[in-house]
N, C-alpha and C positions, 0 to 999 in steps of 0.2 A: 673395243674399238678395233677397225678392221685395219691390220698392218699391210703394207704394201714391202714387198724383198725382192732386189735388184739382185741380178746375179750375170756371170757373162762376161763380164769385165775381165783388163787384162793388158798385156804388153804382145806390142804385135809390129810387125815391119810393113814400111810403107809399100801399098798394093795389096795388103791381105784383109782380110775379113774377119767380121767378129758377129755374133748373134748376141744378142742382150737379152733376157728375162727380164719380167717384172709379176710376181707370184700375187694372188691377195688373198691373206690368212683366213677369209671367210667371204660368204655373201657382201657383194655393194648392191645398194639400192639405187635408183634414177640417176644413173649413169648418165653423162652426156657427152663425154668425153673421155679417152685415155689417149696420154701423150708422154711424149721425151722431151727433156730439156736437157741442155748439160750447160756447165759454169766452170771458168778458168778460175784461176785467183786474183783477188780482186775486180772481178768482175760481177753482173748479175747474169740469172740464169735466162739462156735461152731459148726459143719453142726450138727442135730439131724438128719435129713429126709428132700429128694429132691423126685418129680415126675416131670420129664423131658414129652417135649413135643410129646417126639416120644413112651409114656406110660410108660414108665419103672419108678423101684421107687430106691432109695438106701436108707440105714439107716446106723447110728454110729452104731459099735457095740455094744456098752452098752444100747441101745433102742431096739434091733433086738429081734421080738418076744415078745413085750410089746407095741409098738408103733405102727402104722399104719395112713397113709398120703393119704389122697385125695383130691378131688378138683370136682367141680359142673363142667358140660357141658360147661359151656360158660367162666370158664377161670377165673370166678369173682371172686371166693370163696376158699378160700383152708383151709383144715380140719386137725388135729393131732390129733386122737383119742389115749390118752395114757391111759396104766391098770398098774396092778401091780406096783405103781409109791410107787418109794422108796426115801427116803430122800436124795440121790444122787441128784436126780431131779431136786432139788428143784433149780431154776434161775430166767433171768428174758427170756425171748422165744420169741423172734422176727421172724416175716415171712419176707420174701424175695423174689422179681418176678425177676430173670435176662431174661434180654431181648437180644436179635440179636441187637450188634454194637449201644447198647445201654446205660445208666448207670441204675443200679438195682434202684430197688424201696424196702424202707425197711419201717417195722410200726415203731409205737413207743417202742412197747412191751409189756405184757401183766402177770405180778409175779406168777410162781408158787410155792405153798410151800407146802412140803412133810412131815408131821410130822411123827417124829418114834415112 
């Protein structure tokens, strides 16, 4: 089974930036998606930012224009490049690969935390 490893995370003051990883331990097949979610406590996990297969990106709108999602060539790697990160922020941030008629693949997750 192909593991998904968050990396990136981290403690950071309000107005800085942080780059997120999300590695995958081998080939994914029909791909349709890679995305970010992150989850407070006691709360459930929310979409941050998707890049679907066919290029297109979406974002929550509380990240729009602070946040930006990509992903390497081959599909391995997907990126959350976050600025302006405000104590809002601060969760735990899991990536997500949904695939075609598949079940998604999720990391572990990887602590951001936004000092004000």
């Amino acid at each position: 089974q192909v593991q998904l490893v968050e990396s990136g995370g981290g403690l950071v003051q309000a107005g800085g930036s942080l780059r997120l990883s999300c590695v995958a331990s081998g080939s994914i097949l029909h791909i349709n998606a890679m995305r970010w979610y992150r989850q407070t406590p006691g709360n459930q996990r929310v979409l941050v930012a998707a890049i679907h297969s066919g290029g297109g990106t979406n974002y929550a709108d509380s990240v729009k224009g602070r946040f930006t999602i990509s992903r390497d060539n081959a599909w391995n790697t997907v990126y959350l490049h976050m600025n302006s990160l405000k104590p809002e922020d601060t969760a735990v941030y899991h990536c997500n690969v949904g695939r075609w008629s598949m079940p998604d693949l999720w990391g572990q997750g990887t602590q951001v935390t936004v000092s004000s």
